[in-house]
N, CA, C, O and CB atoms as a CASP TS submission, in Angstrom:
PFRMAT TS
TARGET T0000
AUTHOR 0000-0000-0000
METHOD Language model
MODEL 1
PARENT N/A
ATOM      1  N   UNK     1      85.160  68.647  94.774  1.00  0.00           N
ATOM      2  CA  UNK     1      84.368  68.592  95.962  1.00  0.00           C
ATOM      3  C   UNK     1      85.297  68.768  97.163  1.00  0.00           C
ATOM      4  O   UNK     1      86.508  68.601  97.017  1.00  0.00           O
ATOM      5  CB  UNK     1      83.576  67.267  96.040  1.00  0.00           C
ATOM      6  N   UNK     2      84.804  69.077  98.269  1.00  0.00           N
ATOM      7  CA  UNK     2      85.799  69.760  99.389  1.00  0.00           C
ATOM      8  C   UNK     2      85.045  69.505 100.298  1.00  0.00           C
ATOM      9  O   UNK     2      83.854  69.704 100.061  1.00  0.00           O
ATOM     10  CB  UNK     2      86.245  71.305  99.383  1.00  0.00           C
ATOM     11  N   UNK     3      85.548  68.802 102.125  1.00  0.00           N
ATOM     12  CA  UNK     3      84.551  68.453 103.039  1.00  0.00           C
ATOM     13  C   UNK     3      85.254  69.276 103.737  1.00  0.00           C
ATOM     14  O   UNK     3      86.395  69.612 103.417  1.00  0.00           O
ATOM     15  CB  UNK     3      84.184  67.030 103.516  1.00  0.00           C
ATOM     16  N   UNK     4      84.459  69.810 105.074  1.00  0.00           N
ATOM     17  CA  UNK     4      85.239  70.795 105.582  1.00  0.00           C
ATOM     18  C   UNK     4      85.290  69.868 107.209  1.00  0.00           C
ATOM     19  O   UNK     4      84.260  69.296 107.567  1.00  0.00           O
ATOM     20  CB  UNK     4      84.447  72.580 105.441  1.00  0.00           C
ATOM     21  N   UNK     5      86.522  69.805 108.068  1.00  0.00           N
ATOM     22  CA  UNK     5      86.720  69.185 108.695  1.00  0.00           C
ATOM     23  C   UNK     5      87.329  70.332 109.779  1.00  0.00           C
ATOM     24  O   UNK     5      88.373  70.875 109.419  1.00  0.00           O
ATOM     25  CB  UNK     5      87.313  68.116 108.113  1.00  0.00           C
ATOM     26  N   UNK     6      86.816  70.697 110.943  1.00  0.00           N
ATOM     27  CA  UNK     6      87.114  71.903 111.970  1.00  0.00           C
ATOM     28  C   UNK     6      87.189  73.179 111.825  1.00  0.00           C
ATOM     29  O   UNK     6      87.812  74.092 112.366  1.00  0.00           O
ATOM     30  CB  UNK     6      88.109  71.827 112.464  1.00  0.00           C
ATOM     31  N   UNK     7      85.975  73.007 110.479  1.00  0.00           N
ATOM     32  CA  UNK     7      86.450  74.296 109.894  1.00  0.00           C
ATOM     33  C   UNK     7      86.529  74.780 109.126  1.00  0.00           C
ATOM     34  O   UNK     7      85.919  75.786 108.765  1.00  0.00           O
ATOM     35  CB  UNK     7      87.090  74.581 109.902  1.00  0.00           C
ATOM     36  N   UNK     8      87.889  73.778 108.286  1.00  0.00           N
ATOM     37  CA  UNK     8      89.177  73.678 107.327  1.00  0.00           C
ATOM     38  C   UNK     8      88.907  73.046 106.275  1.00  0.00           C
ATOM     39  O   UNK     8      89.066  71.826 106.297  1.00  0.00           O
ATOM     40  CB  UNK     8      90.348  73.022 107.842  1.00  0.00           C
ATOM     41  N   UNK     9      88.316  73.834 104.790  1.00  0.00           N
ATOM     42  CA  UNK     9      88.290  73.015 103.824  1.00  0.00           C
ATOM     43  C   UNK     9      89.442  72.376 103.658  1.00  0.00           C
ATOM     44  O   UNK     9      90.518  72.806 104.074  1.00  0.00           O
ATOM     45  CB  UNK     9      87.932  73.546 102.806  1.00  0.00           C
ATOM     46  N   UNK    10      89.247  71.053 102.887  1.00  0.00           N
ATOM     47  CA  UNK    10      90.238  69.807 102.358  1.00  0.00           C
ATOM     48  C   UNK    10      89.353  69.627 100.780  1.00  0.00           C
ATOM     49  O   UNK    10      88.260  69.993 100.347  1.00  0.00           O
ATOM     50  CB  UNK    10      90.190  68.012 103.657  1.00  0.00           C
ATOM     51  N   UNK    11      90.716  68.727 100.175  1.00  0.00           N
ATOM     52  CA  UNK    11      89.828  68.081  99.102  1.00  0.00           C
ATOM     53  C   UNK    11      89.419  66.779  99.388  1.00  0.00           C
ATOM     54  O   UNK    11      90.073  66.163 100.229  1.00  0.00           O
ATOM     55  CB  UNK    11      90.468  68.013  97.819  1.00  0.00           C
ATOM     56  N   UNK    12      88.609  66.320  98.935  1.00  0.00           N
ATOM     57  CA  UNK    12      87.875  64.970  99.295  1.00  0.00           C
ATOM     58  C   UNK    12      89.375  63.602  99.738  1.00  0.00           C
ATOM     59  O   UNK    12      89.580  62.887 100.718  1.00  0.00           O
ATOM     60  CB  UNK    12      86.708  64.439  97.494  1.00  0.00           C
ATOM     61  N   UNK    13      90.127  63.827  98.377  1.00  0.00           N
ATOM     62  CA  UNK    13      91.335  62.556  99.245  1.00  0.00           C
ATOM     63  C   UNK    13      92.378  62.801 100.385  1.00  0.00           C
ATOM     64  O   UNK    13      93.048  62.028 101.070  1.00  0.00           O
ATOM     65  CB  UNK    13      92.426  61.978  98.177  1.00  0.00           C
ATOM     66  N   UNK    14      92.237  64.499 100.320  1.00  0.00           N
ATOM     67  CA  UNK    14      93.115  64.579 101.855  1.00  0.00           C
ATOM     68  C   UNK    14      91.829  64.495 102.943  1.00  0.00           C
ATOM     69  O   UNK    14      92.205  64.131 104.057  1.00  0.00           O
ATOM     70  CB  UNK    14      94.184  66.377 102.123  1.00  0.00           C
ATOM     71  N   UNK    15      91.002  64.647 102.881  1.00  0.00           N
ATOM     72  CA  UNK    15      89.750  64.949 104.029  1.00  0.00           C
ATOM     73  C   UNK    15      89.481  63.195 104.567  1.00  0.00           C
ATOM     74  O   UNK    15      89.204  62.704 105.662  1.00  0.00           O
ATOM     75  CB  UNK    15      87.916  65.857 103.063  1.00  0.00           C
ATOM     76  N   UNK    16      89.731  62.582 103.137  1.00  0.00           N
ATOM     77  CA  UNK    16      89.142  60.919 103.730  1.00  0.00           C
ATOM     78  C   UNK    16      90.952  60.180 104.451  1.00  0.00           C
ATOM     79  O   UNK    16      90.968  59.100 105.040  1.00  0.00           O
ATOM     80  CB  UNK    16      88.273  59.501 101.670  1.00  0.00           C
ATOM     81  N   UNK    17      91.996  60.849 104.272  1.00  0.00           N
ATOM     82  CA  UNK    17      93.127  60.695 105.079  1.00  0.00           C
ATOM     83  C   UNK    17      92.966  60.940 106.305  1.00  0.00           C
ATOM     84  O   UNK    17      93.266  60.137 107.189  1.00  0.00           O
ATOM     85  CB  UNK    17      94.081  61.360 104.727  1.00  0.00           C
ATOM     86  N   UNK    18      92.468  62.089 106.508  1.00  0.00           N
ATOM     87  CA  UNK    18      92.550  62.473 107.868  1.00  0.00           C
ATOM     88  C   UNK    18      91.452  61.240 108.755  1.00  0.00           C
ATOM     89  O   UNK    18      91.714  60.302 109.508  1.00  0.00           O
ATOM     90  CB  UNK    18      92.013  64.271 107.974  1.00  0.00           C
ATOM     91  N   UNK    19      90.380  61.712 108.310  1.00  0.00           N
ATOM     92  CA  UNK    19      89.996  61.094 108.575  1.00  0.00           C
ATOM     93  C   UNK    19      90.230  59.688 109.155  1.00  0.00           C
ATOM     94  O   UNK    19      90.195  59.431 110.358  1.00  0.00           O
ATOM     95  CB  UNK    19      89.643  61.337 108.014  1.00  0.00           C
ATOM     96  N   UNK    20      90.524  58.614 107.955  1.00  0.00           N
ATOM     97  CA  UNK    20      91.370  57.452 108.508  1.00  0.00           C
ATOM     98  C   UNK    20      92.538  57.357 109.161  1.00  0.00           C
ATOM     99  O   UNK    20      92.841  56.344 109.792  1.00  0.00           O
ATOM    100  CB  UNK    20      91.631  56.789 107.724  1.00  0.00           C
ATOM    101  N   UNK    21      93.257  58.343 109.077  1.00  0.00           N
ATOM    102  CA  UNK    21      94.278  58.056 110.513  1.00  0.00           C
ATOM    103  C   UNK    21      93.513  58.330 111.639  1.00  0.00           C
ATOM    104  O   UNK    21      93.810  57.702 112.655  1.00  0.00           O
ATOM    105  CB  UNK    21      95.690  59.056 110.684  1.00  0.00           C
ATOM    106  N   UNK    22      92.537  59.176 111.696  1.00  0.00           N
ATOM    107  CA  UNK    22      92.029  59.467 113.099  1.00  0.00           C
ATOM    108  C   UNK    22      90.994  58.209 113.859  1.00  0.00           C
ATOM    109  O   UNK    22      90.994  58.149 115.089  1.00  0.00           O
ATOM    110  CB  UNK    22      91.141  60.935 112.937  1.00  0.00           C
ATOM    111  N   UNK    23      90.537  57.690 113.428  1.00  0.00           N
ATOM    112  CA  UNK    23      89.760  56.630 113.319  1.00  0.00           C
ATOM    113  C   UNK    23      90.420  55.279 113.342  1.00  0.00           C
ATOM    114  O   UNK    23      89.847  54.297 113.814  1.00  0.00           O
ATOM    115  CB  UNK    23      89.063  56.790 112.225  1.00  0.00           C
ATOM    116  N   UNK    24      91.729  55.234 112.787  1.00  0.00           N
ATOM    117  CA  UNK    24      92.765  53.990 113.418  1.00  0.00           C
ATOM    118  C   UNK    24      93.466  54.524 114.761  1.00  0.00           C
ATOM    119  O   UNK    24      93.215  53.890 115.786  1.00  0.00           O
ATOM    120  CB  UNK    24      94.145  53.546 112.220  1.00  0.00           C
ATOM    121  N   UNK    25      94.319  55.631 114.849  1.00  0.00           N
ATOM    122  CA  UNK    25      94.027  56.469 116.329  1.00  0.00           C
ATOM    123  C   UNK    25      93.786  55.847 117.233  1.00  0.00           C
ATOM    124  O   UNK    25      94.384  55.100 118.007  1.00  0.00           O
ATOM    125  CB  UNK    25      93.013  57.335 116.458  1.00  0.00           C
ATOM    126  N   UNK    26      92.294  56.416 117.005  1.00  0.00           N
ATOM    127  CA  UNK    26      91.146  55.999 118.408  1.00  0.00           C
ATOM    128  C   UNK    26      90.913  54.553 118.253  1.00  0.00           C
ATOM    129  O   UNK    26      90.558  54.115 119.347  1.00  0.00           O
ATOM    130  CB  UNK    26      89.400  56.839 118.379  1.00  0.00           C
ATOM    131  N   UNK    27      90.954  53.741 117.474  1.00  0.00           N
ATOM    132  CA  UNK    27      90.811  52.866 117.386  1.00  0.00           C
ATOM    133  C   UNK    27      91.874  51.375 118.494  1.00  0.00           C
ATOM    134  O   UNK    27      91.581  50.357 119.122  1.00  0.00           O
ATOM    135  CB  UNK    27      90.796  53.137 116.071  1.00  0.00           C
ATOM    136  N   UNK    28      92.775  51.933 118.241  1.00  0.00           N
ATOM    137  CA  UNK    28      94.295  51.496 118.975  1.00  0.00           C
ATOM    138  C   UNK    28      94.287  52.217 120.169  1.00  0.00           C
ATOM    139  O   UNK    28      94.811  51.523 121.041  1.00  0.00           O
ATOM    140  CB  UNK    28      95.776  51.920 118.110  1.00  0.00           C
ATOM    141  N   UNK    29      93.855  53.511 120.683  1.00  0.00           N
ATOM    142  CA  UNK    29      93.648  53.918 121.963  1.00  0.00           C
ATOM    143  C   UNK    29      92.626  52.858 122.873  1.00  0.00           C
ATOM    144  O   UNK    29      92.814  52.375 123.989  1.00  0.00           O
ATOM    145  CB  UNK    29      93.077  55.375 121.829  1.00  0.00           C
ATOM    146  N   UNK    30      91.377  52.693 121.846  1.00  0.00           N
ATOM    147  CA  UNK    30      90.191  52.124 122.665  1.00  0.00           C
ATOM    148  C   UNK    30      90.921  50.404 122.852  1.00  0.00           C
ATOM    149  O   UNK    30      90.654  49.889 123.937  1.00  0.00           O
ATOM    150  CB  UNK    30      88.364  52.253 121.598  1.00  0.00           C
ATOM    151  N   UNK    31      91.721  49.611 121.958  1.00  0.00           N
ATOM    152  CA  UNK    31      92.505  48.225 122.051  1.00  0.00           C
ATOM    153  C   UNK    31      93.521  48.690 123.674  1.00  0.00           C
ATOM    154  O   UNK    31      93.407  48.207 124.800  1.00  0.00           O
ATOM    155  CB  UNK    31      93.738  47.872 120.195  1.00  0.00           C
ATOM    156  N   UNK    32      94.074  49.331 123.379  1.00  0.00           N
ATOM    157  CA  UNK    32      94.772  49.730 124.839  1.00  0.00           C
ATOM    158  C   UNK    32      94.510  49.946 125.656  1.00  0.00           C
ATOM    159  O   UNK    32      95.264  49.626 126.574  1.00  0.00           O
ATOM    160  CB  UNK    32      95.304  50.395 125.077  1.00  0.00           C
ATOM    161  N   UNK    33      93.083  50.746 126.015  1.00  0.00           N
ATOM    162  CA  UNK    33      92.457  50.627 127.267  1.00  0.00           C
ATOM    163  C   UNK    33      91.688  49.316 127.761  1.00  0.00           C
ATOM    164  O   UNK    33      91.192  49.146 128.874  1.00  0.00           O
ATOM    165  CB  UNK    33      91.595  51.650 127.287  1.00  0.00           C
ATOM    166  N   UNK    34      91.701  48.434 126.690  1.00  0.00           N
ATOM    167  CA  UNK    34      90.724  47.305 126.355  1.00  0.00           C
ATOM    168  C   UNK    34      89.511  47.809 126.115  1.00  0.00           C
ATOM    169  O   UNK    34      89.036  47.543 127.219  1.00  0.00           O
ATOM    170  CB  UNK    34      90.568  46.291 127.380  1.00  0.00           C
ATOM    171  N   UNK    35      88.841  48.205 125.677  1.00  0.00           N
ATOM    172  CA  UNK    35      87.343  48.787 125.214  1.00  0.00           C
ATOM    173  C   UNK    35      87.015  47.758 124.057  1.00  0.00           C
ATOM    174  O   UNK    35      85.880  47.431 123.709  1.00  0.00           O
ATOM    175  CB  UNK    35      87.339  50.596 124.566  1.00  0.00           C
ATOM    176  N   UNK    36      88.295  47.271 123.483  1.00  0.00           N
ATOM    177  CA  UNK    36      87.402  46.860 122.290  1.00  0.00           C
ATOM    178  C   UNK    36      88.638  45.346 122.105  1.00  0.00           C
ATOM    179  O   UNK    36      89.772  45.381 122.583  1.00  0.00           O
ATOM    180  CB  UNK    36      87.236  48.401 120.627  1.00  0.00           C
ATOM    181  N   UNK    37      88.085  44.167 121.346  1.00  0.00           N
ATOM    182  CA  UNK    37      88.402  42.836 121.936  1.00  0.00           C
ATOM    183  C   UNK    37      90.061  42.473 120.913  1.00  0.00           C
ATOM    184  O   UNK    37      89.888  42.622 119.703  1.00  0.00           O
ATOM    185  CB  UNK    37      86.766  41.517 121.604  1.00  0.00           C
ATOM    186  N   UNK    38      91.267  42.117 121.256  1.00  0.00           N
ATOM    187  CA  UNK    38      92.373  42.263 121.169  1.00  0.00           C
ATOM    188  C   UNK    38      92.489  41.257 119.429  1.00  0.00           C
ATOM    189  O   UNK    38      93.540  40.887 118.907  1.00  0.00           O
ATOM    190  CB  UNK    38      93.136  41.774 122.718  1.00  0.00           C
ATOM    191  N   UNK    39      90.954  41.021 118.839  1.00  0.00           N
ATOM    192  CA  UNK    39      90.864  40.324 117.902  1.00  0.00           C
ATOM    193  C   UNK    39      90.699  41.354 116.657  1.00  0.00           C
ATOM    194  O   UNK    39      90.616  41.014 115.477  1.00  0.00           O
ATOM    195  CB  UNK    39      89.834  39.347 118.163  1.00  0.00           C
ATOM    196  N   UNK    40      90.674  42.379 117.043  1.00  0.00           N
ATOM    197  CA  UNK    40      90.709  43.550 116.449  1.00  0.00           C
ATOM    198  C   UNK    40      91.748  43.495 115.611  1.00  0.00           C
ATOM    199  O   UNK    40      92.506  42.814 116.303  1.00  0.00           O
ATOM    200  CB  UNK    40      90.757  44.588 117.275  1.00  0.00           C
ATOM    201  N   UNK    41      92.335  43.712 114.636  1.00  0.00           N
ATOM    202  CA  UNK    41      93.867  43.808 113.786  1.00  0.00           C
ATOM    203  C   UNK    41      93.626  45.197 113.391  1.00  0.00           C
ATOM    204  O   UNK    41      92.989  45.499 112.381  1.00  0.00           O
ATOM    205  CB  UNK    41      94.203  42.640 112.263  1.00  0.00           C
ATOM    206  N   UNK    42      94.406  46.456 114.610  1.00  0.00           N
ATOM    207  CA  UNK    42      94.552  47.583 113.603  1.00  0.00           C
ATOM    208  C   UNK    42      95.718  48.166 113.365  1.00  0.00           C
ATOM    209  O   UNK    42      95.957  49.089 112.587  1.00  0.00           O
ATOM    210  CB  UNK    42      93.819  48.573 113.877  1.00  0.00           C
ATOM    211  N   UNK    43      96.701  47.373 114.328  1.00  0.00           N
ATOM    212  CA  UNK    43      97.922  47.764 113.845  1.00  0.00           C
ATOM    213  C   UNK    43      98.528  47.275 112.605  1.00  0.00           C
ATOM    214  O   UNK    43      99.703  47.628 112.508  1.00  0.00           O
ATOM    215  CB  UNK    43      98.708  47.540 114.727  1.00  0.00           C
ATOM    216  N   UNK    44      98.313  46.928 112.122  1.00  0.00           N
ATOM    217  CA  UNK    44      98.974  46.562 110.848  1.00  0.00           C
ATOM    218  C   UNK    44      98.555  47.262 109.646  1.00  0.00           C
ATOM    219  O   UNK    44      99.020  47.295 108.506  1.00  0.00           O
ATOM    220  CB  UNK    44      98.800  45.201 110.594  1.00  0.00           C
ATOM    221  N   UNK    45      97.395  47.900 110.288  1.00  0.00           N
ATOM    222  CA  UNK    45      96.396  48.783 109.285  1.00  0.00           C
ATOM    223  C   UNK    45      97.470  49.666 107.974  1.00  0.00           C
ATOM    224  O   UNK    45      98.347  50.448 108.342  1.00  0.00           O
ATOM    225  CB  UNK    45      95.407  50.199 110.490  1.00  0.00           C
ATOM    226  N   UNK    46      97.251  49.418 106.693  1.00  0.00           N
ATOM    227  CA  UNK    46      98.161  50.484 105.736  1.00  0.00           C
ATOM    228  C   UNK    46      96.888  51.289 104.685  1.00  0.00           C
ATOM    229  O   UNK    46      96.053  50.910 103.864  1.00  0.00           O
ATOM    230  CB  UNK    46      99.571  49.386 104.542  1.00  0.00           C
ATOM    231  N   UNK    47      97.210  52.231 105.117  1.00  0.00           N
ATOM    232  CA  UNK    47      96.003  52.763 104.543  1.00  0.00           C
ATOM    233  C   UNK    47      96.372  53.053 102.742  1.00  0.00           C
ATOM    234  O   UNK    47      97.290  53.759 102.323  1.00  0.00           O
ATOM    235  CB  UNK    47      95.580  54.299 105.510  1.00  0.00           C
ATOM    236  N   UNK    48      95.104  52.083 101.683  1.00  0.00           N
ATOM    237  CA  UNK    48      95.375  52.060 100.540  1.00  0.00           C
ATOM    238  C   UNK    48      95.212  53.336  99.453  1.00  0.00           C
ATOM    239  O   UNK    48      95.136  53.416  98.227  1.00  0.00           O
ATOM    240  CB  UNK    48      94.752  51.076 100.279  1.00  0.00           C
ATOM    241  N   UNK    49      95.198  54.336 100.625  1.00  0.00           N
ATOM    242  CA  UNK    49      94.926  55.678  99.687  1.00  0.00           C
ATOM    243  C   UNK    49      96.047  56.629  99.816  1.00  0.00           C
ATOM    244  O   UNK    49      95.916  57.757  99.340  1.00  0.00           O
ATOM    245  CB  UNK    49      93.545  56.518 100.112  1.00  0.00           C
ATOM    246  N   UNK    50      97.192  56.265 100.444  1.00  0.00           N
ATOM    247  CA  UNK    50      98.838  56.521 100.470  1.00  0.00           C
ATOM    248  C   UNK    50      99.228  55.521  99.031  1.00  0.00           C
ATOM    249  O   UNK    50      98.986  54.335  98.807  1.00  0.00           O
ATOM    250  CB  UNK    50      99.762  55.820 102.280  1.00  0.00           C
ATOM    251  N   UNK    51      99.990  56.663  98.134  1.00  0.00           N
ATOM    252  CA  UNK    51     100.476  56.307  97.254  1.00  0.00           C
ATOM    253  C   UNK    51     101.947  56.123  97.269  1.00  0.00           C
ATOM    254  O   UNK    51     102.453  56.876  98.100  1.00  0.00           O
ATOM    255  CB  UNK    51     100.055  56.962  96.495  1.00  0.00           C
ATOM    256  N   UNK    52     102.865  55.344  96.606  1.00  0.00           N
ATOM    257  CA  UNK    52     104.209  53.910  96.995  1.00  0.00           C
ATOM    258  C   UNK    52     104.497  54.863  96.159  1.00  0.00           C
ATOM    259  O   UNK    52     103.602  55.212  95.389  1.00  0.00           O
ATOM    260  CB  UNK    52     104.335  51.861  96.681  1.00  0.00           C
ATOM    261  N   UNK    53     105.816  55.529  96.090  1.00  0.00           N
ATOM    262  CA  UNK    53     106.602  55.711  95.386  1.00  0.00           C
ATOM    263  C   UNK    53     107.782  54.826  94.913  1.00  0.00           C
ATOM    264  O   UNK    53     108.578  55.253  94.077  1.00  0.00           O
ATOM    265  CB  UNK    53     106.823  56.560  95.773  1.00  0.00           C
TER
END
């Protein structure tokens, strides 16, 4: 399966990467402008679909 993101097919586990970095991103942009309440924890965020070598 393949989601297409600007465009640009991906396969489903690089498409849901992008995704989640972009979405922690904005997420930490909107904490910095204050938009959203500093109880938020997204910096610490590790996303569990990066595999540990």
């Amino acid at each position: 399966m393949t989601v297409l993101i600007n465009g640009k097919p991906y396969c489903t586990y690089c498409g849901t990467k992008i995704l989640r970095t972009h979405l922690v991103r904005t997420l930490l942009n909107m904490k910095r402008e204050g938009l959203i309440t500093s109880a938020v924890n997204v910096e610490s965020y590790v996303d569990p679909l990066v595999r540990k070598l």
